[in-house]
Short mmCIF file of the C-alpha atoms (twelve columns), coordinates in Angstrom:
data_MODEL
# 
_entry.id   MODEL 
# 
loop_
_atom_site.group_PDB 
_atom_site.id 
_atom_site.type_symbol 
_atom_site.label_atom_id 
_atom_site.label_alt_id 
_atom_site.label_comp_id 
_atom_site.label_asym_id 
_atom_site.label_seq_id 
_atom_site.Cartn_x 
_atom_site.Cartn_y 
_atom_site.Cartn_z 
_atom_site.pdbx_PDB_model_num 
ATOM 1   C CA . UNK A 1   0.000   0.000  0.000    1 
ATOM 2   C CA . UNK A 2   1.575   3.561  -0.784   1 
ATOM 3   C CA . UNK A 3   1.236   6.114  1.666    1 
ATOM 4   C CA . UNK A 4   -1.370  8.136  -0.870   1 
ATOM 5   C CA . UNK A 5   -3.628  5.485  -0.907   1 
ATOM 6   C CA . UNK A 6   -3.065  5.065  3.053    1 
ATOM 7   C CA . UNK A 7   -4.364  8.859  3.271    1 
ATOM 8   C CA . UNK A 8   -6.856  9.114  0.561    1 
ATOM 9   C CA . UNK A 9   -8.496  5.695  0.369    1 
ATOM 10  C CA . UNK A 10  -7.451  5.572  -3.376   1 
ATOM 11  C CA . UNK A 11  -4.164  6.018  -5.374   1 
ATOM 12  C CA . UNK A 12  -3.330  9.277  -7.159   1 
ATOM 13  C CA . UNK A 13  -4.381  9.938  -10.555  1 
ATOM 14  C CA . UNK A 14  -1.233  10.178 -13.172  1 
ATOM 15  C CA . UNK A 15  -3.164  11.542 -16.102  1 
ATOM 16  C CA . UNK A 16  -2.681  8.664  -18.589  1 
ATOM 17  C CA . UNK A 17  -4.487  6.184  -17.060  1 
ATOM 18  C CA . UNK A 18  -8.161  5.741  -18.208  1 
ATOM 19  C CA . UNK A 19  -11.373 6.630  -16.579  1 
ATOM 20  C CA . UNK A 20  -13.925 3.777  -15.608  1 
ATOM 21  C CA . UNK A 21  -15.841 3.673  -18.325  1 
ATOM 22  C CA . UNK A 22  -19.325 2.394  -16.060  1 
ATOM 23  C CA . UNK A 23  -19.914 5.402  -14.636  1 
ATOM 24  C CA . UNK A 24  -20.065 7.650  -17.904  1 
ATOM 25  C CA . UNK A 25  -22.397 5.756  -20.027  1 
ATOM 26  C CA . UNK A 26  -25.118 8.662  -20.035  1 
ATOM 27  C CA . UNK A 27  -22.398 11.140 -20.908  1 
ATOM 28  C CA . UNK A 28  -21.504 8.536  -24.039  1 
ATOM 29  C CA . UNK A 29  -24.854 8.587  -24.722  1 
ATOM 30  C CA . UNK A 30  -25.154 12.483 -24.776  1 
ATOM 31  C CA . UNK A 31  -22.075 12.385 -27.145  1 
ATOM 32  C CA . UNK A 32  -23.612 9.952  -29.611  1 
ATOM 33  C CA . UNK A 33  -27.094 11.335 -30.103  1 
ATOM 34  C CA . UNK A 34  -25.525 15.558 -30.065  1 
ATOM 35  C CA . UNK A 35  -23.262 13.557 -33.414  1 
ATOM 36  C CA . UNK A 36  -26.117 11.971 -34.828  1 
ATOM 37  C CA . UNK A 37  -28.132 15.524 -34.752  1 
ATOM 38  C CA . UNK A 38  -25.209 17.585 -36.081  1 
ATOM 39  C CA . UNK A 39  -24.518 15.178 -39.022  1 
ATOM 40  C CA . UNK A 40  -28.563 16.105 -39.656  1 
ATOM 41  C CA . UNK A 41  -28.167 19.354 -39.082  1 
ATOM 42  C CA . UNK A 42  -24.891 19.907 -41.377  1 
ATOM 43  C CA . UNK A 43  -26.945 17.594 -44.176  1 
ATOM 44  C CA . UNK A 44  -29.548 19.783 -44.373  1 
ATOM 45  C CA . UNK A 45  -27.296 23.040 -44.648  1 
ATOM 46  C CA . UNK A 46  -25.379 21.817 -47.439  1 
ATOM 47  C CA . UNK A 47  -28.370 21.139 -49.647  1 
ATOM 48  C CA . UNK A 48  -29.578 25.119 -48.945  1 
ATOM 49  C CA . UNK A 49  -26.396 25.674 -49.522  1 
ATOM 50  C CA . UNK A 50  -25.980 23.590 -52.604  1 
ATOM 51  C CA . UNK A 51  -29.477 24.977 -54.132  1 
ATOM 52  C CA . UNK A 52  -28.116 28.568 -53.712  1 
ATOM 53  C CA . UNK A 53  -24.789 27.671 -55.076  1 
ATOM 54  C CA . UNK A 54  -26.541 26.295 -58.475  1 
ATOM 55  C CA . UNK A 55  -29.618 28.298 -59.043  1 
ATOM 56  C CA . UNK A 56  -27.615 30.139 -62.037  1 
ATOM 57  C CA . UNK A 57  -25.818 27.419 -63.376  1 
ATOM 58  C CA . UNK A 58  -26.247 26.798 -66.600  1 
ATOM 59  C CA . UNK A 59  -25.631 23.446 -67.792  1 
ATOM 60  C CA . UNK A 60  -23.716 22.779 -71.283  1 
ATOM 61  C CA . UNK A 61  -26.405 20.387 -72.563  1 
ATOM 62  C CA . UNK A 62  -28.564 23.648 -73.645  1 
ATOM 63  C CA . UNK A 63  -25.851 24.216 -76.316  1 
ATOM 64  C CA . UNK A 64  -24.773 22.218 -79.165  1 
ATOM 65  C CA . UNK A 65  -22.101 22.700 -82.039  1 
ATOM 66  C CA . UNK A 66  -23.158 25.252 -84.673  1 
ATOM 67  C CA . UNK A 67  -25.605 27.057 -82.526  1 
ATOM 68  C CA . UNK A 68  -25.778 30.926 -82.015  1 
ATOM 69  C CA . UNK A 69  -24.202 32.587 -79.374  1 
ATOM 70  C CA . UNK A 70  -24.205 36.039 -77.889  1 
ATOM 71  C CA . UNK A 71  -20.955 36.895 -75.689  1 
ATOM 72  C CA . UNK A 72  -21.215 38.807 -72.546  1 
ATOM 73  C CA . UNK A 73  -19.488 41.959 -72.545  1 
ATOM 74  C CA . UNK A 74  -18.910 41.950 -68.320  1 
ATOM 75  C CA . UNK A 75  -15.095 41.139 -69.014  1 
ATOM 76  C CA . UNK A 76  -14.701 43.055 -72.314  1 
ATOM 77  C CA . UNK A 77  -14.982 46.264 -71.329  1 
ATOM 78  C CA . UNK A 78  -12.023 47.809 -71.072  1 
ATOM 79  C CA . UNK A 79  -12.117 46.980 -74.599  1 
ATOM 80  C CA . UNK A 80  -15.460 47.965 -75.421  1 
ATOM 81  C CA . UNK A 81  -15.118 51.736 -73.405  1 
ATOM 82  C CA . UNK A 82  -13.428 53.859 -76.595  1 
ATOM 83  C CA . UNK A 83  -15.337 56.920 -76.026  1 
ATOM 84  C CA . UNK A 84  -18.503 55.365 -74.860  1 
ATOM 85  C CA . UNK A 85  -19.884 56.100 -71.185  1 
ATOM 86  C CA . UNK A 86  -19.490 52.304 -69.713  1 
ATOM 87  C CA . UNK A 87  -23.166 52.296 -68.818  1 
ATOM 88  C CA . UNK A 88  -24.272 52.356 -72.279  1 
ATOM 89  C CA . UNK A 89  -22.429 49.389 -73.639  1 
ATOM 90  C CA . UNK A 90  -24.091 46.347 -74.848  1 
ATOM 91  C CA . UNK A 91  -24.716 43.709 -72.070  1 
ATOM 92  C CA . UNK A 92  -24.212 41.056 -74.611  1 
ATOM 93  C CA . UNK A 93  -22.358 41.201 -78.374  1 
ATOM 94  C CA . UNK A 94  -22.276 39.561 -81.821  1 
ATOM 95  C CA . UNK A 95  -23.427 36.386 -83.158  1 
ATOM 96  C CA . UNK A 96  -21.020 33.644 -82.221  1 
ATOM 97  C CA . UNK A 97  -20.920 30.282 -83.318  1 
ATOM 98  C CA . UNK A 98  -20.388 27.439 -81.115  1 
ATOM 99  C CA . UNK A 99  -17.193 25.236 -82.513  1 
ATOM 100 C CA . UNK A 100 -16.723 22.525 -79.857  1 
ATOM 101 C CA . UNK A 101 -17.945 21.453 -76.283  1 
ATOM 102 C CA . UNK A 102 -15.207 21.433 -74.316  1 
ATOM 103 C CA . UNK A 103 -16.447 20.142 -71.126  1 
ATOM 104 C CA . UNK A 104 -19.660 20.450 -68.778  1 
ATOM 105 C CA . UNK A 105 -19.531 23.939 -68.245  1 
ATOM 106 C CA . UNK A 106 -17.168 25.562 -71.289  1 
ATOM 107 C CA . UNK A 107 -17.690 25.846 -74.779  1 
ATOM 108 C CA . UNK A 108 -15.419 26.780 -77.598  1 
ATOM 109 C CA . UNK A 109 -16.589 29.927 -79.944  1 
ATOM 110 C CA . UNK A 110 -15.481 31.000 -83.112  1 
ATOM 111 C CA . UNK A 111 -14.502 34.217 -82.343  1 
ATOM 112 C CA . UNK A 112 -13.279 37.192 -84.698  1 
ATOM 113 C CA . UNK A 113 -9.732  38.809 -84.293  1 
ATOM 114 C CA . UNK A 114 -10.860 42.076 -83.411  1 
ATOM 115 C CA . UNK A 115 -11.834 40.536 -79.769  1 
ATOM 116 C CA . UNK A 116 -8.950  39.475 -77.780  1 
ATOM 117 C CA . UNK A 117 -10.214 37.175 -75.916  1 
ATOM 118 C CA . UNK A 118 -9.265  33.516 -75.247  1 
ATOM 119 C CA . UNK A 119 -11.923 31.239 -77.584  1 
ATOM 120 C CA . UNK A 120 -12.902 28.888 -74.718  1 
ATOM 121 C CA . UNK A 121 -15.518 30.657 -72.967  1 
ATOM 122 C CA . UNK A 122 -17.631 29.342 -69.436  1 
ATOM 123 C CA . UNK A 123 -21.240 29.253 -70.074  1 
ATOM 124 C CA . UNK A 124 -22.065 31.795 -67.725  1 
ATOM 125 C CA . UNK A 125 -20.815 34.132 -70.455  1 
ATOM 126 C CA . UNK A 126 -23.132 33.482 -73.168  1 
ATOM 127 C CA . UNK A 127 -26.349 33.491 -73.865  1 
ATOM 128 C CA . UNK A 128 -28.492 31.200 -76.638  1 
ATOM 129 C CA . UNK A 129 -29.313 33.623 -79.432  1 
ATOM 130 C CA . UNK A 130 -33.055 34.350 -79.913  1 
ATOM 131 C CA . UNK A 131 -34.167 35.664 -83.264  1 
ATOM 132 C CA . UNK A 132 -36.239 38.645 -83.535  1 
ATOM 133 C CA . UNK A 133 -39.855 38.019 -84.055  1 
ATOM 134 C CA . UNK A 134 -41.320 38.998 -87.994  1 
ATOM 135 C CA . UNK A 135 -41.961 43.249 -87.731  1 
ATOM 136 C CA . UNK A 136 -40.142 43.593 -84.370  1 
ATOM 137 C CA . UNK A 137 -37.339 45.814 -86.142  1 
ATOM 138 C CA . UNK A 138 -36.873 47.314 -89.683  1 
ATOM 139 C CA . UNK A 139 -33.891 46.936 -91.489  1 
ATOM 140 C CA . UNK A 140 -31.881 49.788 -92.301  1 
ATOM 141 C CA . UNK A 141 -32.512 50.921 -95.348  1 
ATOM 142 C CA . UNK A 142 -28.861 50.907 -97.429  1 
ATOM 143 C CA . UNK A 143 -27.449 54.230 -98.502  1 
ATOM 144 C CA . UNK A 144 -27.236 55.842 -102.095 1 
ATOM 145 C CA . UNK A 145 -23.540 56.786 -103.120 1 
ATOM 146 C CA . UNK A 146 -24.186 60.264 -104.860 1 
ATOM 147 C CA . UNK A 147 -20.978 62.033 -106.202 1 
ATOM 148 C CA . UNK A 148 -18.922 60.385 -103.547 1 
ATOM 149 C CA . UNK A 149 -21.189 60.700 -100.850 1 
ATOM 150 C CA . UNK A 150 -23.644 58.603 -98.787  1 
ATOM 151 C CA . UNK A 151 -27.224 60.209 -98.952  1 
ATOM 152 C CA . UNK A 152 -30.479 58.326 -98.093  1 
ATOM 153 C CA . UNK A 153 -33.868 58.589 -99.517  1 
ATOM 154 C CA . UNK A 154 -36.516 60.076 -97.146  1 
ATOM 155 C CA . UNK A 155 -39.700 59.772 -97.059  1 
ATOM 156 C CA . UNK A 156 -40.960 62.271 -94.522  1 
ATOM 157 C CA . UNK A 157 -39.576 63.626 -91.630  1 
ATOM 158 C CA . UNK A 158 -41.541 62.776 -88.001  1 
ATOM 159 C CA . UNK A 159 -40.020 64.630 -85.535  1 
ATOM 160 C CA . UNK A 160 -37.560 67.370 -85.518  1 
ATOM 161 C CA . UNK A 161 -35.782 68.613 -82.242  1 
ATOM 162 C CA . UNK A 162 -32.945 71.166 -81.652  1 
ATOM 163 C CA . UNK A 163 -30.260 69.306 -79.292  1 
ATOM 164 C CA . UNK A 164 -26.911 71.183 -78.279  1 
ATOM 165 C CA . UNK A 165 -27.207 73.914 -81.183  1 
ATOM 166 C CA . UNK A 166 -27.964 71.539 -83.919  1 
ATOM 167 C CA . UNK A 167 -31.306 70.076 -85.253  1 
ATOM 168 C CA . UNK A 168 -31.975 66.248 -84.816  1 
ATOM 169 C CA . UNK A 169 -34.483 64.847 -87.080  1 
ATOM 170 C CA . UNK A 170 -36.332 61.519 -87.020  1 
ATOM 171 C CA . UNK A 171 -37.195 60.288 -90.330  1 
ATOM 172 C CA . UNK A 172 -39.193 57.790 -91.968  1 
# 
């Protein structure tokens, strides 16, 4: 017998040794079912999380090869700016073909040289060309070359308004 034990009824605790594992069982219990409701819990945020995450994804399988394209202008304006107030560029530009799927979420346009820009473009970038619908817009009439010089034929003028010491009109 060691003199702790003689005093104390018990010898000292070192640390290291383990605890009787009788008298916790309702504490292991507590453990086990606080684990089982997290896991539930942290489930259940991830899918909120995960429908948030992908409410704007668009999925590749809406395109195929050869169909029209519009591009989004968001990372194209420093190129777009030239003398233009940037809130009055185009949102989206052009008519682009599609030339390959690259993967789930990237295509691969056919894009001109006068945009540089890498051809491989996320789908979050373009949008699925829509025609316009039969009398939406007129065409612009083409203009008449006249000694040199572009003229147009009018038919009548509808509006007329002076605008920073010139007059505007609108013209049919």
């Amino acid at each position: 017998m060691s003199p702790f034990k003689a005093n104390y009824g018990q010898d000292p605790r070192m640390g290291f040794e383990g605890r009787k594992k009788e008298k916790y069982k309702g504490a292991k219990r507590f453990v086990e079912k606080m684990k089982e409701k997290a896991k539930a819990v942290l489930g259940k945020e991830q899918e909120e999380i995960k429908k948030y995450a992908n409410r704007k994804q668009v999925k590749v399988n809406n395109y195929r090869v050869g169909d029209l394209v519009m591009l989004s202008t968001k990372d194209l304006k420093y190129q777009m700016v030239r003398g233009k107030t940037e809130k009055l560029i185009e949102r989206f530009i052009g008519l682009y073909t599609i030339k390959k799927i690259v993967s789930l979420n990237t295509v691969e346009l056919e894009l001109p040289n006068t945009i540089n820009l890498y051809s491989v473009i996320n789908v979050s970038r373009i949008q699925k060309y829509i025609g316009q619908v039969e009398g939406q817009k007129k065409k612009q009439l083409a203009p008449v070359i006249i000694k040199g010089e572009k003229e147009w034929k009018i038919e009548r003028i509808l509006n007329k308004q002076w605008i920073r010491g010139k007059n505007k009109y609108l013209v049919y």
